[in-house]
C-alpha positions in Angstrom: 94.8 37.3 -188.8 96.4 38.7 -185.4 94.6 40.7 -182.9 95.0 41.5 -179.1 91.4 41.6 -177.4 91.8 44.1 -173.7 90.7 42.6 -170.7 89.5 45.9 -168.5 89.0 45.2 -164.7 85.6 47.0 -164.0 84.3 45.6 -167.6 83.5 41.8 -167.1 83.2 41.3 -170.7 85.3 42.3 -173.9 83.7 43.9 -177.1 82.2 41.1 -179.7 84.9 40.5 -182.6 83.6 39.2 -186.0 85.3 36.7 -188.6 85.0 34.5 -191.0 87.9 32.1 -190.1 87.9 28.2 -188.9 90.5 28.2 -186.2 90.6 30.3 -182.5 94.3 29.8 -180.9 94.9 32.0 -177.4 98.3 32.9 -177.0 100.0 31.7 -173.4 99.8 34.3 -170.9 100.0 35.4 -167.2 97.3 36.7 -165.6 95.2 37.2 -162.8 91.8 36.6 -164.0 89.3 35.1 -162.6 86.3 33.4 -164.1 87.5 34.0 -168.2 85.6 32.3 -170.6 85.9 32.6 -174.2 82.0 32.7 -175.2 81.0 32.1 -179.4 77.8 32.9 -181.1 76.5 32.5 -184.7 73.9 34.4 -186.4 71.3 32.5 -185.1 71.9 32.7 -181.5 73.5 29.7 -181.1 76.6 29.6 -178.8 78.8 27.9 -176.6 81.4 29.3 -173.3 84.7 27.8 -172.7 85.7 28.0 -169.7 90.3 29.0 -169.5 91.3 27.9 -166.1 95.0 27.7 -167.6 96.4 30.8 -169.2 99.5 29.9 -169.3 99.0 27.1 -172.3 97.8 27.7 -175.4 93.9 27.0 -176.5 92.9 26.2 -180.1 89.0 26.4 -180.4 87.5 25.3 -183.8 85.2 28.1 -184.5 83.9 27.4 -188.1 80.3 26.7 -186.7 80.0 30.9 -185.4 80.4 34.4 -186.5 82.2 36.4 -183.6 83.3 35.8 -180.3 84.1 37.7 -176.8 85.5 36.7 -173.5 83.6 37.1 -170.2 85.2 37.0 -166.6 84.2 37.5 -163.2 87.0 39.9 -162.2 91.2 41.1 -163.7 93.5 42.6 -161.3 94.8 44.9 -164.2 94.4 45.0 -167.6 95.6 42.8 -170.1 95.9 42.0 -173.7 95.0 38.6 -174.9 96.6 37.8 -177.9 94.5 35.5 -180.7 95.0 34.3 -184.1 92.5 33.9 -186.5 92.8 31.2 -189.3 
């Protein structure tokens, strides 16, 4: 499953995205952003944060351990859609 995620400037934090999938993968892309993290939670309140210092290489996440999923950042010079596969 496809889906773009919008980073907004003034946000500092997407909305949460469920699934039910085993694999994360980030699409390359050029940005601006500082601080982005892609943070994952289960039910339970367990999570992790992954920091992406690199946005420009793919990153492939195995996510079969939570339920949804956001990114947080300190700051975006514009708005941008991060592209992410689900499977």
């Amino acid at each position: 499953m496809k889906m773009e995620i919008k980073i907004i400037p003034n946000a500092k934090k997407t909305e949460d995205k469920f699934f039910n999938n085993e694999w994360l993968t980030i699409k390359p892309f050029q940005s601006n952003i500082v601080g982005l993290s892609l943070c994952l939670q289960n039910a339970n309140g367990l999570g992790k944060k992954i920091p992406i210092s690199d946005t420009t290489i793919p990153i492939q996440e195995n996510i079969s351990d939570y339920g949804y999923f956001w990114f947080e950042y300190l700051s975006a010079d514009k708005e941008y859609q991060i592209s992410v596969d689900l499977n």
